[in-house]
N, C-alpha and C positions, 0 to 999 in steps of 0.2 A: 730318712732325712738326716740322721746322723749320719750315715758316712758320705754326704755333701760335700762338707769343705771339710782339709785334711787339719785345720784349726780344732774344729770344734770335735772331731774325731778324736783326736789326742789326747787333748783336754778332757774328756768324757771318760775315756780308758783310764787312765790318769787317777778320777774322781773315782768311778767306781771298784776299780781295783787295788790301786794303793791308799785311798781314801776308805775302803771296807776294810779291808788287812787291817789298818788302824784302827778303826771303831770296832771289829770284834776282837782283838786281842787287849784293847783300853777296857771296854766294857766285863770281857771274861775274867780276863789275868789280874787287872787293876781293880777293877770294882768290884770283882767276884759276883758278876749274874750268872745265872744259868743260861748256860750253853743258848737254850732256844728260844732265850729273849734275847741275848747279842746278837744271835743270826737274824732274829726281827728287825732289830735295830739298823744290821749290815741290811736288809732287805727294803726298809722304809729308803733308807740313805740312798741306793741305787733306785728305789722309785723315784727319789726328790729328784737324782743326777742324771737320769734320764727327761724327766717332767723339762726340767732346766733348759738342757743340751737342747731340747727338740724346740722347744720353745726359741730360743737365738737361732739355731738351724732357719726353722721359718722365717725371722725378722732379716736374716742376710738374703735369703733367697729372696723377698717381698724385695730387697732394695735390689736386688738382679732386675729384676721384671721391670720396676720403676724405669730403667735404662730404655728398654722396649716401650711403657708409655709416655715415656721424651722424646723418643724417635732415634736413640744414640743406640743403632741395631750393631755398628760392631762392636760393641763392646760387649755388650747382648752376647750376642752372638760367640763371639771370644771365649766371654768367661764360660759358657756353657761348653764352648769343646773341649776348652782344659780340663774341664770337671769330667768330663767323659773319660779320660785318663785316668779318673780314678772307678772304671764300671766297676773291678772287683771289690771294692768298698763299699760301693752300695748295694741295697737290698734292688729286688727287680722292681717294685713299682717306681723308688726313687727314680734309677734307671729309664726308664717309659717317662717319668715327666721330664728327664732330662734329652731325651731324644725328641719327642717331640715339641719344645722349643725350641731345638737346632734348626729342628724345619720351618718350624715358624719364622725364624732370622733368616733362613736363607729365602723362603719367598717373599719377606719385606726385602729381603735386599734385589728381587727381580733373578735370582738364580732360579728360574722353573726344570731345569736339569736334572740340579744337585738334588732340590726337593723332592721330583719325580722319584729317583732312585730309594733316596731316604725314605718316602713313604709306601714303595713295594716293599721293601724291608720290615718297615715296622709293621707292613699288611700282612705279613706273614707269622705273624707274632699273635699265638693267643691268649684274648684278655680276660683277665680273672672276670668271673661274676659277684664281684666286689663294690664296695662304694667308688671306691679309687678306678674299678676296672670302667664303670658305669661314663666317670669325669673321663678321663684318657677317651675311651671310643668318641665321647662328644668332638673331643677336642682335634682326635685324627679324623673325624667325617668334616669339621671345618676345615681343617690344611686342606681336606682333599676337595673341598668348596672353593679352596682358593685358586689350588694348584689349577682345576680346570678351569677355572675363569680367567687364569692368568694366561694359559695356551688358548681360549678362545672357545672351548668347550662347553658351552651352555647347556647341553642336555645330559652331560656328565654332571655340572655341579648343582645341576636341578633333583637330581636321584642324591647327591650327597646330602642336599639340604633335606630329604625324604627321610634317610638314614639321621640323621642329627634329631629329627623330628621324633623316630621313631625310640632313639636312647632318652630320649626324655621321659615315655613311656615306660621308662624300665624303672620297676620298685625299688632298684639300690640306686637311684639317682638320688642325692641328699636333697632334705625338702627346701632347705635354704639356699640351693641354687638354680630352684625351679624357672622360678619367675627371671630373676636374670636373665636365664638361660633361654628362656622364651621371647624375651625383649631382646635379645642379642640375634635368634633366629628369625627375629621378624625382622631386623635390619640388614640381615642378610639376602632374606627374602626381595627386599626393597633394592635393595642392591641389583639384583641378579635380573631383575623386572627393569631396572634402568636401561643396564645392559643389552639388553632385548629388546629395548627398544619403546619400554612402556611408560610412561610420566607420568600419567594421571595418578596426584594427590604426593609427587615426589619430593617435591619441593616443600611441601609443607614438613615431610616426614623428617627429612633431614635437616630443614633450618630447626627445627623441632630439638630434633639430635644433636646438632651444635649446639644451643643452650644449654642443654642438660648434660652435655661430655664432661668429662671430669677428668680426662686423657687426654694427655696433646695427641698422642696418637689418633685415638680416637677422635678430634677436631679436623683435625689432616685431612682424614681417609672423608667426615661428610662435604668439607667443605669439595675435594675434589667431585664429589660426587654431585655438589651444587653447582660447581663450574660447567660442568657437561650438561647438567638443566640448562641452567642461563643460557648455553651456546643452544643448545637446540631451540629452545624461546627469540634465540634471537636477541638476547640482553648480553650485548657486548661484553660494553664496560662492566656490568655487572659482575660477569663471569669472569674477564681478568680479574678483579679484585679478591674472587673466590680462590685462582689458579696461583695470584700471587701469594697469598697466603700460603698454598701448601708450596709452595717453592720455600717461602723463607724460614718455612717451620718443618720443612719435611724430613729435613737432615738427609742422609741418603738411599731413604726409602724410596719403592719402587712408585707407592705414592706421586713424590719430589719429581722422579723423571717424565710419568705420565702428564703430570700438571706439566713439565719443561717444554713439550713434545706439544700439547696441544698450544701455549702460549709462542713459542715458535709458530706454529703455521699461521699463527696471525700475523707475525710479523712485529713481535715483541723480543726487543733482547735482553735475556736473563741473565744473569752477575754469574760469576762462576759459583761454585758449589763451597760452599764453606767448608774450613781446613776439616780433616780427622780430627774428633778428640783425644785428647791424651789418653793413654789405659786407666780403665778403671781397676783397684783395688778394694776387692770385700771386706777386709780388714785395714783397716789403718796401721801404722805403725805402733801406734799407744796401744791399742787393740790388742794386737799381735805381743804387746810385753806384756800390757794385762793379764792375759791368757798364761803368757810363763810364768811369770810370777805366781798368780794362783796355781799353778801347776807344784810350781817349788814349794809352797808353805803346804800342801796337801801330802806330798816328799817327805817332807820335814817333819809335821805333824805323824806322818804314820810311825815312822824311826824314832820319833821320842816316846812314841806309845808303844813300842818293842823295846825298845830299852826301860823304860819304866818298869816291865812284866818281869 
């Protein structure tokens, strides 16, 4: 997770290197400890400046993702490729979580292609038997739930959702993402059972699910899925109101077209698509001099602690 964004990468080298250099040559030369309580010191120091760094690491990346549950997928999207530019900085599992939200943006975005390809790729790739390896497997048996449902493949993403089911089972699954993880696979389930053609008790599942979304994303994707009830029921107006919803919240998820696509064949016409947003930046500008600045006094502080000696 530290070599994520080239920010906090810096910044990190920065703390722990020229920020050590000064606390063991302050603590030896200046204070006169022995030798291997300064190195404790330099050692505690690069525990805190790792602790730190990894910690903000996550908080930028959580507000990546945040992009993806607004439905603002290029941007999503975007920042994840640029950061691919940086694969030799990251470790491999960073790497793997960064690959597979590429694919996750490119099939909200209705690219079933690009995905396709991406996820032979990453099928070819073996995953640790780690906690980390345990999340990733889940998360490529979903892409691969999606990507077939998304070409029409039903008895493909019915053996995906088999596989998803079956990494739940695995002892490095962390216990705190069980249950989620299980309420996430049953709305999959439920999903794929629509698709097929099956309703009974669907409607309840997903108005169910609307309530409790805590995702625009997540709101989007039930209510479409409420729109294709209503239509099959036969609840017109109902099911516009479901359709119009993921049109005006859909942004330009693949969602948004499906909902476009079926409110067309009634004979509804939809506004056009609301403009791109501007790019998103992970850093702000204040951020970004934050960063140097702290950078500078950690500089500064070391060179006064070699000079002092």
């Amino acid at each position: 997770m530290l070599g994520l964004f080239k920010e906090i990468t810096a910044a990190y080298l920065v703390s722990v290197v020229a920020g050590g250099i000064g606390i063991l040559v302050f603590a030896y030369e200046v204070l006169g400890w022995a030798f291997l309580q300064s190195y404790l010191i330099v050692f505690l120091w690069a525990l805190l400046c790792t602790s730190g760094f990894i910690s903000l690491a996550q908080r930028k990346n959580k507000k990546v993702n945040k992009l993806l549950d607004d439905c603002d997928i290029e941007n999503f999207l975007a920042i994840y490729q640029r950061l691919m530019g940086r694969k030799r900085m990251m470790g491999k599992e960073t790497t793997r979580m960064v690959e597979l939200n590429i694919i996750v943006g490119q099939l909200m975005l209705g690219e079933s292609g690009i995905a396709g390809r991406l996820l032979g790729e990453f099928g070819r790739e073996k995953l640790p038997g780690s906690r980390a390896g345990a999340l990733h497997e889940f998360v490529y048996h979903n892409n691969q739930f999606l990507y077939l449902l998304n070409t029409g493949d039903h008895s493909g993403a019915a053996q995906a959702l088999e596989r998803m089911d079956g990494v739940l089972r695995n002892p490095k699954m962390p216990r705190s993402c069980l249950q989620p993880y299980r309420d996430f696979l049953s709305r999959q389930r439920q999903t794929l059972s629509v698709e097929n053609g099956n309703y009974n008790g669907a409607e309840e599942f997903f108005a169910a699910a609307f309530e409790s979304a805590g995702r625009e994303m997540d709101r989007v994707s039930t209510q479409l899925m409420l729109g294709k009830i209503y239509l099959y029921q036969g609840r017109v107006s109902e099911a516009v109101g479901a359709l119009e919803y993921v049109v005006q919240h859909g942004g330009s998820s693949i969602h948004r077209a499906k909902a476009t696509e079926r409110l067309e064949a009634l004979g509804i016409t939809i506004p056009a698509p609301p403009p791109k947003k501007p790019p998103v930046q992970v850093f702000s500008a204040l951020e970004r001099a934050g960063l140097v600045a702290y950078c500078i006094v950690v500089v500064a502080a070391a060179l006064l602690a070699i000079i002092s000696s």
